[in-house]
C-alpha positions in Angstrom: -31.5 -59.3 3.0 -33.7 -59.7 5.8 -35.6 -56.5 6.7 -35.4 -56.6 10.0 -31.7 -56.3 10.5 -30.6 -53.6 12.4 -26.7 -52.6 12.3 -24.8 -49.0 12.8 -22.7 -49.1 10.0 -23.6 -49.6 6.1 -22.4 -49.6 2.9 -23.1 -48.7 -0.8 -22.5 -48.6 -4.7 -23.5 -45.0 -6.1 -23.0 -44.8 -9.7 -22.6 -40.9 -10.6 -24.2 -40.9 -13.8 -27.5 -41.9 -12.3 -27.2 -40.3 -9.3 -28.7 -37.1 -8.5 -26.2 -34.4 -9.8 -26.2 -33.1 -5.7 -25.4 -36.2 -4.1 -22.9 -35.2 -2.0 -24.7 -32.1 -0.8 -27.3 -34.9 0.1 -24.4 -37.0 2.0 -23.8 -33.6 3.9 -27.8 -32.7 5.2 -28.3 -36.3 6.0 -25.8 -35.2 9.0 -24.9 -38.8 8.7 -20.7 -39.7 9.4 -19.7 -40.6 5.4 -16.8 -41.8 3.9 -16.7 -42.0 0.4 -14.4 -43.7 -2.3 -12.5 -41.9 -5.0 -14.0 -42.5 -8.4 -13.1 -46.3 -8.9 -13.0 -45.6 -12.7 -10.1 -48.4 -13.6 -11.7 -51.1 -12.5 -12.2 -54.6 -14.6 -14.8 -57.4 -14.4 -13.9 -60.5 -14.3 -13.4 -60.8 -18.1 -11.4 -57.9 -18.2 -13.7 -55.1 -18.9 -13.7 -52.1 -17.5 -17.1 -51.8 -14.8 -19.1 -48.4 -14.5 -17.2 -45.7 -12.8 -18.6 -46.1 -9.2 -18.3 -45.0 -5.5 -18.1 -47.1 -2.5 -19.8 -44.9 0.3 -19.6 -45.9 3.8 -22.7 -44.5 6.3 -21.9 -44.5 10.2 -25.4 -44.2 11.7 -25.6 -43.0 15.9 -27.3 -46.3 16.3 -28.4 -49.5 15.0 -31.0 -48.8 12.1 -33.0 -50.8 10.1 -32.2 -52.0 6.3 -35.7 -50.8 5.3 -34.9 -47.1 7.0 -31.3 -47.4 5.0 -32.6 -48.5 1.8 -34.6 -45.8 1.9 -31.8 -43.4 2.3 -30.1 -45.2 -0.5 -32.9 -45.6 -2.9 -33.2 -41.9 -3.1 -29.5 -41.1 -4.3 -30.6 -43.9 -6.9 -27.7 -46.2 -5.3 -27.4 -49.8 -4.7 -29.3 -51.4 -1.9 -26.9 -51.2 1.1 -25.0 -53.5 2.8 -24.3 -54.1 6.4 -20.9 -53.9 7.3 -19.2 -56.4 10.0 -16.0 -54.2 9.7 -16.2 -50.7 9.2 -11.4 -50.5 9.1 -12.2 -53.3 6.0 -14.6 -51.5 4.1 -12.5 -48.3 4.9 -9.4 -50.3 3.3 -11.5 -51.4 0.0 -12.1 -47.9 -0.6 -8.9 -47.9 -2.4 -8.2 -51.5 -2.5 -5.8 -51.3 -0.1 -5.7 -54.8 0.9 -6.1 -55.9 -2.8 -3.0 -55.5 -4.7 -4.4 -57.1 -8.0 -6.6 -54.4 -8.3 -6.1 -50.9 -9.1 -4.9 -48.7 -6.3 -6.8 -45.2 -5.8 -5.1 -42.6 -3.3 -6.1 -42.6 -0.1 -6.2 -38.9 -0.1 -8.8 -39.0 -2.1 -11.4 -40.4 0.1 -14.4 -37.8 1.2 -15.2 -37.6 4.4 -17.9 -36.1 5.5 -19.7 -34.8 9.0 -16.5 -35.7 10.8 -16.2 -39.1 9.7 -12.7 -40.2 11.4 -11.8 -43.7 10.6 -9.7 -43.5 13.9 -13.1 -43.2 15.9 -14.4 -45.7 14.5 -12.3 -49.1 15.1 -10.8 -51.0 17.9 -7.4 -51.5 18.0 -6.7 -55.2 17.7 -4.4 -56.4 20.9 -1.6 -57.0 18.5 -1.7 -53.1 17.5 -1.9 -51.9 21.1 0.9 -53.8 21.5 2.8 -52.5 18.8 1.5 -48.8 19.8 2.6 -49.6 23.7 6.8 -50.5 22.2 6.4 -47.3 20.2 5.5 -45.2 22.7 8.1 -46.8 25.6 10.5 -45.9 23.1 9.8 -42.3 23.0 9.7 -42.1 26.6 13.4 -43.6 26.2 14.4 -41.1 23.5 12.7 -37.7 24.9 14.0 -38.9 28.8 10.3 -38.6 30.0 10.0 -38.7 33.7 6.6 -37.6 34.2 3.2 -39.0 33.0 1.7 -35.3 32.4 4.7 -34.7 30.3 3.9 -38.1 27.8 0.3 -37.4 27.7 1.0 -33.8 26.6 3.7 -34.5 24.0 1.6 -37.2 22.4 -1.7 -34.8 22.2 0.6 -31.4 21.0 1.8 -33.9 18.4 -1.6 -35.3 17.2 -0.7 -38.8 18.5 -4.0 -39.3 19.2 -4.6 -42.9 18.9 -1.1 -43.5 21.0 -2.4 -40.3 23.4 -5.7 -43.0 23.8 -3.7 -46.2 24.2 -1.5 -44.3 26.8 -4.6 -43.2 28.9 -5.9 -46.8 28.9 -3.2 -47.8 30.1 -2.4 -45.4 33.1 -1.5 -47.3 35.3 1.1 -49.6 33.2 3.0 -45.6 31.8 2.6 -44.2 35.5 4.6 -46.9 36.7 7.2 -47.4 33.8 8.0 -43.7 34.2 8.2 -43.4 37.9 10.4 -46.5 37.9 12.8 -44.6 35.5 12.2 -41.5 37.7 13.3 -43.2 40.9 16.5 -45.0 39.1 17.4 -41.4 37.4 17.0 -40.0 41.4 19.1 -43.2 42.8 21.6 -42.5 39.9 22.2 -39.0 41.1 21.9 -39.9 44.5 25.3 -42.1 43.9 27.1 -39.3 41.7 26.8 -37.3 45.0 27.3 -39.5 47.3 31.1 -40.6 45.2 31.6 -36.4 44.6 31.3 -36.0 48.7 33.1 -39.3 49.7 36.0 -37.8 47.0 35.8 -34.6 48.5 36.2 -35.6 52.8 39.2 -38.1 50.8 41.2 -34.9 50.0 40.3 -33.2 53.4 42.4 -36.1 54.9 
């Protein structure tokens, strides 16, 4: 590992029997955004034994910070030297080997998080998932017969639909127009109900 590398986001190994017995109070005062792994205590090497119970810990630094300044931080919990992470939503995911179905699966309501670590604030949306998001929430404006943009925007945020409350302010414009175009055809709809209700009413004046 090259000491000069600078990255936001890192990761390490923290083996509770040789850590000190407050390490996660020490997590906590480093003010530092933390995620950490339940207590991977079923896992096997490669030969089949089972490895030292262990946490994987994820640390979201404000800004890019150097491996010496982070090895620091992880030499003092007696931990593993950290590691710089490219992906912070695939680390996240190994926590409990999410993507790894030949290893043990730990519950993801396990994870710690601590000084309001939010995975959701933390990744981009790949454009195949704002995609998906974008159907989702065309089809609740569909089903709840939205006909204003306030309304969506409020109904996604009073239903913590945060990440959908996000993509749908990103993408103002596209919403605004979908729902005023389904405004205007709901008007023109009623527009014609009226118009065949008075043309059937001057028929049965003649």
């Amino acid at each position: 590992m090259k000491n000069n590398v600078k990255k936001r986001n890192w990761a390490f190994v923290l083996y509770p029997e040789s850590a000190p017995s407050d390490w996660r109070e020490q997590l906590k005062k480093s003010g530092l955004l933390c995620a950490v792994s339940p207590l991977h205590d079923k896992d096997l090497d490669p030969t089949g034994e089972p490895k030292k119970a262990h946490h994987h810990v994820i640390v979201v630094y404000s800004g890019p910070t150097t491996y010496n300044a982070v090895a620091s931080f992880t030499a003092s919990l007696n931990a593993t030297i950290p590691q710089p992470l490219e992906s912070v939503k695939g680390m996240y995911r190994y926590l409990t080997h999410k993507d790894n179905p030949e290893k043990y699966q730990y519950e993801e309501h396990e994870i710690l998080t601590l000084n309001g670590f939010n995975i959701a604030d933390l990744v981009e949306l790949t454009n195949s998932e704002v995609s998906h998001i974008k159907k989702e929430i065309l089809k609740l404006i569909r089903e709840a017969d939205i006909i204003e943009y306030a309304d969506l925007i409020d109904i996604l945020n009073d239903n913590e639909m945060f990440t959908e409350a996000d993509v749908a302010m990103n993408h103002t414009f596209f919403f605004n127009s979908y729902i005023a175009s389904r405004r205007n055809s709901y008007s023109r709809a009623k527009d014609k109900i009226e118009a065949k209700r008075v043309e059937a009413e001057l028929s049965l004046v003649k």
